[in-house]
C-alpha positions in Angstrom: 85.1 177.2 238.2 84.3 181.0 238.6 81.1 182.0 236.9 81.6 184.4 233.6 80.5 188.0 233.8 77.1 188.1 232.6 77.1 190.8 230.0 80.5 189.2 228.7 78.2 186.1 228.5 75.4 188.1 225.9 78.3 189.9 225.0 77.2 193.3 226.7 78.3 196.3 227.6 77.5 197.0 231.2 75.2 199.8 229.8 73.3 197.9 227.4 69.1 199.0 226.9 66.8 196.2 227.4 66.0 196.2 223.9 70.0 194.8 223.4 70.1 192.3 226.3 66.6 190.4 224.7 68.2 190.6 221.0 71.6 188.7 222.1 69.7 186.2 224.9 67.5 185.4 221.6 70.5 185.0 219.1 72.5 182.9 221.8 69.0 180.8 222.6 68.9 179.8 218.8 72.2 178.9 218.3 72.9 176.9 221.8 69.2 175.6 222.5 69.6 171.7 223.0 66.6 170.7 220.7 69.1 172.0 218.3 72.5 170.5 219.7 71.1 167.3 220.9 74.3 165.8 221.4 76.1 168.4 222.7 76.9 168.9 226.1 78.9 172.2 225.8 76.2 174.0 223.7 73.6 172.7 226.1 76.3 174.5 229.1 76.4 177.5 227.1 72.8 177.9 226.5 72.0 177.6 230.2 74.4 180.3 230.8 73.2 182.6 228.6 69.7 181.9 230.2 70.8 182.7 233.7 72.2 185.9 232.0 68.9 187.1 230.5 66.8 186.1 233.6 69.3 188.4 235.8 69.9 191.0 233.7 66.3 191.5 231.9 65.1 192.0 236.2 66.0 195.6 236.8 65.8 195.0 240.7 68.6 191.9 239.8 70.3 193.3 237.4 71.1 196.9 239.7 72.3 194.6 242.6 74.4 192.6 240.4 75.9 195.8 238.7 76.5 196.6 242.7 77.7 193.6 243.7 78.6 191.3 241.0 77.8 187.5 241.6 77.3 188.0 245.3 74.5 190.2 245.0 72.5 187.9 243.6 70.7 184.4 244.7 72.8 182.1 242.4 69.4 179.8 242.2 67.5 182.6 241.0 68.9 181.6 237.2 67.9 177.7 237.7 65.4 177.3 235.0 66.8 173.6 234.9 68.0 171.0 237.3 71.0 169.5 238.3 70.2 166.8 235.0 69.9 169.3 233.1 67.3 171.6 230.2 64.0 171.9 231.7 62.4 174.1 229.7 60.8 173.4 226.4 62.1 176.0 223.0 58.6 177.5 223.0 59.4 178.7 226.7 62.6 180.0 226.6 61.1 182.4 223.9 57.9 183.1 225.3 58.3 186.4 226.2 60.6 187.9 223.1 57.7 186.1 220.5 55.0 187.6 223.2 56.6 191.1 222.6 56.6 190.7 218.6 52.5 189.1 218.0 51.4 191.2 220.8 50.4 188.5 223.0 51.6 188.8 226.7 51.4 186.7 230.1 49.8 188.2 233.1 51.0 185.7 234.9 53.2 182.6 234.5 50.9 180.0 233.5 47.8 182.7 232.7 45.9 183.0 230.1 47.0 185.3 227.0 46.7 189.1 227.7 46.2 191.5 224.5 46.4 195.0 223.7 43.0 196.4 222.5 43.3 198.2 218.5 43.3 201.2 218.2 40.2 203.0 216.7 40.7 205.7 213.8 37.4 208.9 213.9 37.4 210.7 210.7 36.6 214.8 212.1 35.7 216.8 209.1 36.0 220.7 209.9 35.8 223.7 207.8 38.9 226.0 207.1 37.8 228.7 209.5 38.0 226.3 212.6 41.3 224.5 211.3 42.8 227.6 211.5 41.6 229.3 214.2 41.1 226.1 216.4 38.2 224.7 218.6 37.0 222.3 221.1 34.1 220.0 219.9 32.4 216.4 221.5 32.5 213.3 219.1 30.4 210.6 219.9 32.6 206.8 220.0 31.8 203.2 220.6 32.8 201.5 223.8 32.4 198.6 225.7 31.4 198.1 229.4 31.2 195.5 231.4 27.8 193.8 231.6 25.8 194.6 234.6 23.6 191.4 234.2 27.0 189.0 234.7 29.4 191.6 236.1 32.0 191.3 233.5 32.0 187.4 233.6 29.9 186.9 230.5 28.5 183.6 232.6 24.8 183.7 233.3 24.0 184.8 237.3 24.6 181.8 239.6 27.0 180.0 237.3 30.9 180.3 236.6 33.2 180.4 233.7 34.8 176.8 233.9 38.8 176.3 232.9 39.3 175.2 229.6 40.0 171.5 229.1 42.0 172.3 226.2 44.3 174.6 227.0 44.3 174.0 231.3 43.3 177.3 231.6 46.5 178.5 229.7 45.2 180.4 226.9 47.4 178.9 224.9 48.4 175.6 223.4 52.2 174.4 222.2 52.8 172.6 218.6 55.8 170.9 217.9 57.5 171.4 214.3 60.6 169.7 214.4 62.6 170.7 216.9 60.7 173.9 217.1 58.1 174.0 219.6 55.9 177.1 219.1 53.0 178.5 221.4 50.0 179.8 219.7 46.4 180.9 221.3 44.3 178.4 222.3 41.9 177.7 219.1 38.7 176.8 221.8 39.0 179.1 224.4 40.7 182.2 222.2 43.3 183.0 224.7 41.0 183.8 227.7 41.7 180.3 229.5 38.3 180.0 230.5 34.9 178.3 228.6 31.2 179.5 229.2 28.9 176.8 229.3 25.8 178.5 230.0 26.3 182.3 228.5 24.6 185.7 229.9 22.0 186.2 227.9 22.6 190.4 228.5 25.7 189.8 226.6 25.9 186.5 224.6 28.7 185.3 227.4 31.1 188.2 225.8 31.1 189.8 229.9 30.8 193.2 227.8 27.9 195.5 226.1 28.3 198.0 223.5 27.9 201.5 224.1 28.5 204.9 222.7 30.6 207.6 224.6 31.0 211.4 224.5 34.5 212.6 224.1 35.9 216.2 224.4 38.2 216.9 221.5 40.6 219.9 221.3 41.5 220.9 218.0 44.5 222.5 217.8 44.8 226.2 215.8 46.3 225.6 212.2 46.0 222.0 212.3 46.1 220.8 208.6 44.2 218.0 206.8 45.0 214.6 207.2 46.7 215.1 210.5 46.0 212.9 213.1 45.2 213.6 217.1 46.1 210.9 219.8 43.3 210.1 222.2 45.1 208.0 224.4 43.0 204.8 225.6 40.0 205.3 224.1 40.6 202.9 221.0 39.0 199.2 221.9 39.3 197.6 225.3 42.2 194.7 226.0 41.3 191.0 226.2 41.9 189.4 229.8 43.1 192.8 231.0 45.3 194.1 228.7 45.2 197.9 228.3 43.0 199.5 225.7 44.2 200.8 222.4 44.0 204.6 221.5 42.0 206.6 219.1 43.3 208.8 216.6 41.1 211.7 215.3 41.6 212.3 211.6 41.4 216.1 210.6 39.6 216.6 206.6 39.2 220.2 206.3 36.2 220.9 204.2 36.5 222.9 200.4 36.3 226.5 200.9 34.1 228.6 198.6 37.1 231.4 198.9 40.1 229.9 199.8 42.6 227.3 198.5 45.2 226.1 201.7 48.7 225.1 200.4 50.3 224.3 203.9 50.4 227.3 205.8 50.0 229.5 202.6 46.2 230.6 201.5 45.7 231.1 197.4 42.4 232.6 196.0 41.0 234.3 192.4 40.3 237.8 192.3 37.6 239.1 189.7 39.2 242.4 188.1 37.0 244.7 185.7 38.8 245.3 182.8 39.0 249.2 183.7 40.7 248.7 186.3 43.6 246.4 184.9 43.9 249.5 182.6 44.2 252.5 184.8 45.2 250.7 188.3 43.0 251.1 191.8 42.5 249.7 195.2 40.8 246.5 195.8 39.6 244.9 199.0 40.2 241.4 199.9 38.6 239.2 202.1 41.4 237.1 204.7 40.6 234.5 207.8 40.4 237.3 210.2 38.9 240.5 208.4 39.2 242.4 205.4 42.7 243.6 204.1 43.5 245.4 200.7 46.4 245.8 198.0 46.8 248.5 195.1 46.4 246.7 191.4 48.8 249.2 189.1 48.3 250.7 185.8 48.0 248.3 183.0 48.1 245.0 185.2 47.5 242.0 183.4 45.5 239.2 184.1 47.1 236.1 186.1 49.2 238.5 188.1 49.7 237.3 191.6 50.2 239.4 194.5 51.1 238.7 197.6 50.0 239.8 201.1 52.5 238.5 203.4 51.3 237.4 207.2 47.6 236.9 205.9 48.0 233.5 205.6 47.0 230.5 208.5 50.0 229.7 211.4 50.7 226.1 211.2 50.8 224.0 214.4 54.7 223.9 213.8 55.0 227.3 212.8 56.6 230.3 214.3 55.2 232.8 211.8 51.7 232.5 209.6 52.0 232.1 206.1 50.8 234.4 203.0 47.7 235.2 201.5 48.3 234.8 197.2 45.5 236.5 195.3 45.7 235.8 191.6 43.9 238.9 189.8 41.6 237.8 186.5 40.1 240.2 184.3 36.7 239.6 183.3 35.5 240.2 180.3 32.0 242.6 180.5 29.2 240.6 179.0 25.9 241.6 178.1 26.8 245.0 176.7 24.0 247.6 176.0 24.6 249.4 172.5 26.1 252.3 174.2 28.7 250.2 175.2 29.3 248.5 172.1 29.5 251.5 170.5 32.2 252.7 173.1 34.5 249.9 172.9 34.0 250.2 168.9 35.6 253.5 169.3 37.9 252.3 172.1 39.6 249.9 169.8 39.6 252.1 166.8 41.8 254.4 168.9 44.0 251.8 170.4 44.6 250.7 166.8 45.5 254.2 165.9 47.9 254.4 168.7 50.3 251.5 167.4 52.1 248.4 169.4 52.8 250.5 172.6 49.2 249.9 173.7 49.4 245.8 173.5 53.2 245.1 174.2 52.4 241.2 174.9 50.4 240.7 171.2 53.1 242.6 169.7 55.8 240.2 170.9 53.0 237.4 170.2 52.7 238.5 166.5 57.1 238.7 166.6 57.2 235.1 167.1 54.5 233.6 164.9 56.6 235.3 162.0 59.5 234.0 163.2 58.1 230.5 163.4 56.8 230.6 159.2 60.3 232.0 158.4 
C-alpha cells in the first residue's frame, strides 16, 4: 500500500512553520502512542506514521528533498524509529525534544548529557536627566565566569578525570515511569552534566569555573526613559555543558531633578513669579536641557498659569519630534517686609478697595457663589 503524504499525515499544509509541524506530531503522539492504546494495532500503525512524518519533516535538509521529490527523495529507513515487531521507543522519547524546548533543557547529542541556556542577568544603571536625554557611552562593571586555569574547565583536580555517572550512564538525565507516562527529568546526582568528580580542583571546588568581574561598554541611547531596558546580548550567565549564555539587560532609573519633572517626552517645572510682575506683565528667562530660553508673563497673570514652550522638551528614542517644556508660574508672596513696605501695600490695598470688583475679578465671582450657597 502507497505511503500517505506526510503533511496530510500531521494534517499540514505543505507550507507549514516548524512551530506547526511539532504542535500536530505532539497532538497525534498523545492520542496514538501505544502505552496509551495497548491493544490496538491500528493506533500503534498510526502513531508510527505520524512519527516518520515528524522525523522527515522537522529535518529541513529531508523535508526540502521530499517537498522536491515526494517519497523518492527520501531514504524510506530514515523514519524507522521501530522495528519490523514493532514500537521501539519509550513515551519519554518520542517527546524528548518538544518537553526539551518547553523546560529549557536540550540534547547536544543523542544520548548526551542535558545542555541549558544560562539566565539572564538584569544591571540596574541609574543616570541623571541631562545624560537620559542627551545620551552617553559609559563602562559597568559585571560578574562572569571563566574557566579555571588550575583544571582547564574540567573542575577535576590536575592528573585525574571526571568519571561517568553511574546513575544516569553519563546521560544527564534519568526516566520515571507514572503510569503509562514515562517522563525524563535531570539526573538528581550528577545535575544534568553526565559526569561525577571524585577528587575536585581545589582552584574551583570541581565547579571547572572561577568568578570574575568584567568591564562592559554601554551605549545609552539619547532620550532613553526610565525603566527601559537595554539588551546586552550574551553577557547574562554562562550555559551548563555548552549551552549558550544568557543576556543582560541594563535597567535605565533616571535620577530626581532639582529643576525638572519628565512626563514622557514632555519636561514640567515651577516658576517663582514676584507678585509685581503677575500685576503689570514682563519677560522671564527659563532655564531648558540645552540653554536658556524665555516667554512674556502678561498683565495681571495669575498664579498656576501654565505656559507652554513647544520643542523645549526631550526627543524620545521613538520620537520624530522633541516634546514641550510646561512651566507653571507661582506667585510668591514677599516676606519679611521692612515698614516702608508695609506701609506701601497698606496704601496699595486701600486703593484697590476704592477701586471696586474690577481689580479682583476671581474673589468677586468667589464672594457670588458663597451667597448663592446660604440662599
Amino acid at each position: 500500500m502507497a505511503k500517505r503524504d506526510f503533511y496530510e499525515t500531521l494534517g499540514l499544509a505543505k507550507n507549514a512553520s516548524d512551530d506547526e509541524i511539532k504542535k500536530a506530531y505532539r497532538k497525534l503522539a498523545m492520542k496514538y502512542h501505544p502505552d496509551r492504546n495497548p491493544d490496538s494495532k491500528e493506533a500503534e500503525e498510526k502513531f508510527k506514521e505520524a512519527k516518520e512524518a515528524y522525523e522527515m519533516l522537522s529535518d529541513a535538509e529531508k523535508r526540502a528533498a521530499y517537498d522536491r521529490f515526494g517519497h523518492a527523495g527520501v531514504d524510506p529507513s530514515a523514519g524507522g524509529g521501530a522495528g519490523p515487531g514493532g514500537f521501539s521507543g519509550g513515551f519519554g522519547e518520542a517527546f524528548g525534544d518538544i518537553f526539551g524546548d518547553i523546560f529549557g533543557g536540550q540534547r547536544g547529542q543523542r544520548g548526551g548529557p542535558q545542555v541549558y541556556r544560562g539566565a539572564d542577568l538584569r544591571y540596574n544603571l541609574e543616570i541623571t536627566l541631562e545624560q537620559a536625554a542627551n545620551g552617553f557611552e559609559t563602562q559597568i562593571r559585571v560578574p562572569s565566569w571563566d574557566n579555571c586555569e588550575t583544571c582547564h574547565g574540567s573542575g577535576a583536580k590536575p592528573g585525574t578525570k571526571p568519571q561517568t555517572c553511574s546513575t544516569c550512564g553519563g546521560r544527564g538525565a534519568v526516566r520515571m515511569q507514572q503510569g503509562f507516562f514515562s517522563i525524563e527529568q535531570s539526573c538528581p546526582r550528577c545535575h544534568g552534566s553526565g559526569q561525577m568528580i571524585a577528587d575536585p580542583c581545589k582552584t574551583c571546588d570541581g565547579v571547572g569555573r572561577i568568578k570574575k568581574t568584567k568591564t562592559l561598554e554601554v551605549k545609552i541611547p539619547a532620550g532613553i526613559d526610565d525603566g527601559m531596558r537595554i539588551r546586552s546580548g550574551g553577557n547574562g550567565e554562562p550555559g551548563v555543558n555548552g549551552g549558550p549564555s544568557g543576556d543582560l539587560y541594563v535597567e535605565i532609573h533616571i535620577k530626581p531633578h532639582n529643576v525638572f519633572e519628565r512626563d514622557g517626552d514632555d519636561l514640567h517645572c515651577q516658576i517663582p513669579i514676584s507678585y509685581s510682575t503677575a500685576a503689570l506683565g514682563g519677560e522671564i528667562d527659563v532655564p531648558t536641557l540645552h540653554g536658556k530660553a524665555s516667554f512674556v508673563v502678561p498683565e495681571g497673570t495669575q498664579s498656576g498659569k501654565t505656559f507652554r514652550l513647544r520643542g523645549k522638551g526631550i526627543k524620545g528614542v521613538r520620537s520624530a519630534y522633541p516634546g514641550d517644556l510646561y512651566c507653571h508660574v507661582q506667585i510668591e508672596t514677599p516676606v519679611k517686609l521692612s515698614d516702608k513696605q508695609k506701609e506701601l501695600l497698606r496704601e496699595f490695598d486701600k486703593l484697590m478697595k476704592e477701586g471696586g470688583d474690577r481689580h479682583s475679578p476671581q474673589a468677586k465671582g468667589w464672594m457670588d457663589k458663597v451667597r448663592s450657597f446660604f440662599e
